[in-house]
N, C-alpha and C positions, 0 to 999 in steps of 0.2 A: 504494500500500500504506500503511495506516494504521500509526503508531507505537503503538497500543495501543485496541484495541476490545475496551470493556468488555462489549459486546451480544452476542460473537458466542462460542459457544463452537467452540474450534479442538480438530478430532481431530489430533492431531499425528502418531499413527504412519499415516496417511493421506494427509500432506501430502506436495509434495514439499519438495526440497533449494530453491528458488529457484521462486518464485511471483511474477512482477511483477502478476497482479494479485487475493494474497490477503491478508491479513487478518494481526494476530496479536492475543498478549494475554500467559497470562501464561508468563513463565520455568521452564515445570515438568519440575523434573531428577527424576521418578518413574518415568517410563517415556521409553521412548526409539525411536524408530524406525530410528536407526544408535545404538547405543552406546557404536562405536569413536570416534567425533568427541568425545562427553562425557569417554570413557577417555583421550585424547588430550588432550583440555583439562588434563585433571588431571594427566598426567604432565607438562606445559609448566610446569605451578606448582611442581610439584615438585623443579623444576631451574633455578628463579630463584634469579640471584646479583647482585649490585650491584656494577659494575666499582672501588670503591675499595675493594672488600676486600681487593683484589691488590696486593701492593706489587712497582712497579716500578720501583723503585730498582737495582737488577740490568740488568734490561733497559736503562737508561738510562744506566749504562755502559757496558753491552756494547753497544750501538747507536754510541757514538763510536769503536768498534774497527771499522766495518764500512768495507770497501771503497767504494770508490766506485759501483761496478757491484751491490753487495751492497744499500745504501742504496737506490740506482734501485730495486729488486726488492722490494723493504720497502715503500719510499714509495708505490710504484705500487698493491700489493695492501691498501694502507689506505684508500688515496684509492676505490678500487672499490668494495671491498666500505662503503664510507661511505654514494655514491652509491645504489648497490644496496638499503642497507636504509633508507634514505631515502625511498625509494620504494616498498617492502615495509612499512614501519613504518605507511603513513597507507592505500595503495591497498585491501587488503583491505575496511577498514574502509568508504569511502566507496563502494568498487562492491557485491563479497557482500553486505557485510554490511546495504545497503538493499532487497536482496532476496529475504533468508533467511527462510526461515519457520520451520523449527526452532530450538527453544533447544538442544540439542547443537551444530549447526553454528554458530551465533549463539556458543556460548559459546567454542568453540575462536577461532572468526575474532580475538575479543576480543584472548583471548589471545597468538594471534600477533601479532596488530599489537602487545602491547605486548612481546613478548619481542623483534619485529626492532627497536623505538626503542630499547631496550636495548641492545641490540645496536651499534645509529648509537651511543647514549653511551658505549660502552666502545673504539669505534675513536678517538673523539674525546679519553678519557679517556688513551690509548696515545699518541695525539699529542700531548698535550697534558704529556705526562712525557718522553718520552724527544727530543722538538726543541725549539730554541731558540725558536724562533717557530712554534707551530701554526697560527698565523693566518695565517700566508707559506700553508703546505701549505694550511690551506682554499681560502684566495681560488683557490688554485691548478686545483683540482677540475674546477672546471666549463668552465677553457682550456683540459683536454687532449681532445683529439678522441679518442681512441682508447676513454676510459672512457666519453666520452658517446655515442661510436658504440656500444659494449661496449650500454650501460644502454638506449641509444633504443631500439631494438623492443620490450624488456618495456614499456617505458611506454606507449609507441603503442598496443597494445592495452587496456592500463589506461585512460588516456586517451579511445578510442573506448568504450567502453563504460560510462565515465563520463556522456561527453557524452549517448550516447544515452539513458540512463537520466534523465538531466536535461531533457532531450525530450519523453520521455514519462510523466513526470510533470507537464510544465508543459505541453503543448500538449493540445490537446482531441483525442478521437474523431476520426479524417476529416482531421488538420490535414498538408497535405501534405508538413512536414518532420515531424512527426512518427513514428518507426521504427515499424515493422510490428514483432508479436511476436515473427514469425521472423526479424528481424534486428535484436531485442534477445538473443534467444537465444544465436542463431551468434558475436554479441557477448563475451557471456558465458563459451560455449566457449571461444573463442580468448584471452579472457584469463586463463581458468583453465591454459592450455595455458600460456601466458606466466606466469604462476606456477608451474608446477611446471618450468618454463625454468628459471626465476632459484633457483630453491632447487635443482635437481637438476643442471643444469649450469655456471650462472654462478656458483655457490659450488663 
């Protein structure tokens, strides 16, 4: 799929959601062949906040009141949900969004990827106020099995359908590691399904 063909003109409400091998051009929010994804883009804008508008000076005393077992419970769902949009914040972007053909869905995808990195800088921002050492807790992250047990299978299929899309882009016609369509597709499904995983259940 080309990053922008000036030759070809694209009927949009014709296309589909995910075309690995069509065409685009230009970004045109005039007509739309789902609306709700553009409608959706726009309410995501509409509810950016920037994590230091929040003062948590509060929180940062009331966090040295907390129990022991209270802090576990704290620390653990910060470190997760870190993970989690860590990998929400860039995967959209590098899987959908290389095989979008709409600008409605193009536009939302954007914007989610950049609402969940927001998202990673405002857990970061929470660590970074209320512990002595947030860099203890990061390094920490990635040694506990439970959250990267937690996070592995959303990624797995982010992952596989990265790879493949990287496949077949780069291998030719016939090339026999290169994926067949229908398991760029089935691909695709299951990482959609692992997205609405990680937003519908693992949050």
């Amino acid at each position: 799929m080309k990053l922008y063909d000036a030759k070809t003109k694209v009927k949009f409400k014709q296309e589909k959601m995910f075309y690995f091998e069509g065409t685009r051009n230009l970004q045109r929010y005039d007509e739309f062949k789902y609306p709700f994804f553009y409608e959706r883009g726009q309410k995501m804008d509409s509810q950016f906040w920037k994590p230091a508008e929040v003062s948590l000076v509060k929180d940062s005393l009331d966090f040295k009141t907390l129990e022991d077992h209270e802090e576990r419970i704290f620390t653990f769902n910060l470190k997760r949900q870190e993970i989690l949009d860590s990998l929400q914040g860039r995967a959209p972007t590098l899987t959908f969004g290389r095989v979008t053909t709409l600008p409605e869905l193009e536009y939302t995808i954007t914007r989610l990827c950049f609402q969940e990195t927001n998202h990673s800088d405002t857990y970061a921002y929470i660590l970074k106020n209320v512990y002595d050492d947030a860099t203890k807790v990061f390094d920490e992250i990635q040694d506990d099995e439970i959250i990267t047990k937690h996070s592995g299978r959303i990624a797995e299929k982010y992952e596989d359908f990265y790879n493949k899309i990287n496949l077949w882009e780069a291998l030719p016609f016939g090339h026999e590691l290169r994926p067949t369509l229908d398991e760029l597709k089935k691909s695709c499904y299951l990482a959609l399904i692992s997205w609405n995983i990680l937003e519908g259940i693992r949050f």
